[in-house]
N, C-alpha and C positions, 0 to 999 in steps of 0.2 A: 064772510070773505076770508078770515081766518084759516077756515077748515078747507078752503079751496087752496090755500098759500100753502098748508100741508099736506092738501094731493101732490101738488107739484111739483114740493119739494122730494116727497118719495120719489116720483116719477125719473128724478136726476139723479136721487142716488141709485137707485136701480139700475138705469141707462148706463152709471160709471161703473158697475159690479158686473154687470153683463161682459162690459169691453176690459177688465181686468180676469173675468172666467175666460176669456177668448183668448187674451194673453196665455193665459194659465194652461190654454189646452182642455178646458172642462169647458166641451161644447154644450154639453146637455143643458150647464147649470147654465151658460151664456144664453144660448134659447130661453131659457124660465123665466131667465128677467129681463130680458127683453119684452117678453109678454107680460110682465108684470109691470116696465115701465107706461108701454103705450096703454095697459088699461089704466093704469092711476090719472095717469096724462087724461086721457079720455071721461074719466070719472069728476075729475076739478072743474072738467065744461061742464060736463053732466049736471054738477051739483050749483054751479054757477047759472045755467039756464033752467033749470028746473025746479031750484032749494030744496033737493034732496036729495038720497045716496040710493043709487039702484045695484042692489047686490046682486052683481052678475058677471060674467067672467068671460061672456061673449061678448068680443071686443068688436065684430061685424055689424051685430045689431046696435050695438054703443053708438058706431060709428052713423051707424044709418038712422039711429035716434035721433041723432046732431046735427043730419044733413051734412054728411063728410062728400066729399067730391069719389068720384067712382077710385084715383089713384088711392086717395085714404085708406077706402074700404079694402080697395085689393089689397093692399099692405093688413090690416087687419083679418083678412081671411086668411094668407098666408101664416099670420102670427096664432090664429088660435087652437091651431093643433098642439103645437108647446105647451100649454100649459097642462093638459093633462099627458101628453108622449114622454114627458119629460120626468114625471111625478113618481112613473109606474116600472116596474124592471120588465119591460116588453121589447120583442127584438127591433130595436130602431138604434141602429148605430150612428149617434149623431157624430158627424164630422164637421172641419173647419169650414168649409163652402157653407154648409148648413147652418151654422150659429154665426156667420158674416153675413148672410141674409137675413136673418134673425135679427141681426145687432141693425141693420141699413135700414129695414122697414120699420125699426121700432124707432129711431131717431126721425124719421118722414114721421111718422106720429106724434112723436113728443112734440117736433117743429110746429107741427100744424095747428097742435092742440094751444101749446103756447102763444101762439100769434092769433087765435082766433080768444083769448082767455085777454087778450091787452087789448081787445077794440071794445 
């Protein structure tokens, strides 16, 4: 249980980095952790119903490992272009629209993830 309490806790600090990048105007980096929070989020259930760590960075099939509800997953397919769009110097000009969405579908994540982590 321990090691679930420290997915989670990433997961928040993540979430609050994401929404200080977005402050900040560094959409790119707000994108990255936002996808970085809803996988950690998603990884604490993971490891919480399964007692182990599945190294992988697809947050769709995380999702659909877990039996996430179809709005989850679409939030999750939305988020995992991020994590490599974001990584790379490729032409994707991220903008504020783009990394407010980023930031909105990875909080419906975290949410879900933590209220389905307390039953």
């Amino acid at each position: 249980m321990k090691e679930v309490i420290k997915w989670v806790a990433r997961a928040g600090k993540d979430l609050r980095a994401a929404n200080i990048n977005l402050k900040q105007n560094l959409f790119d980096v707000a994108a990255f952790l936002s996808h970085q929070a809803a996988e950690k989020a998603l990884k604490a259930l993971y490891i919480l119903k399964f007692k182990r760590l599945w190294k992988i960075h697809d947050l769709e099939k995380l999702a659909l490992t877990l039996s996430a509800d179809k709005e989850i997953i679409e939030h999750c397919t939305k988020l995992n272009p991020h994590y490599m769009d974001t990584r790379y110097p490729i032409d994707i000009n991220y903008n504020k629209k783009m990394a407010e969405d980023a930031v909105k579908c990875s909080e419906a994540v975290v949410k879900w993830a933590k209220k389905r982590l307390k039953k």
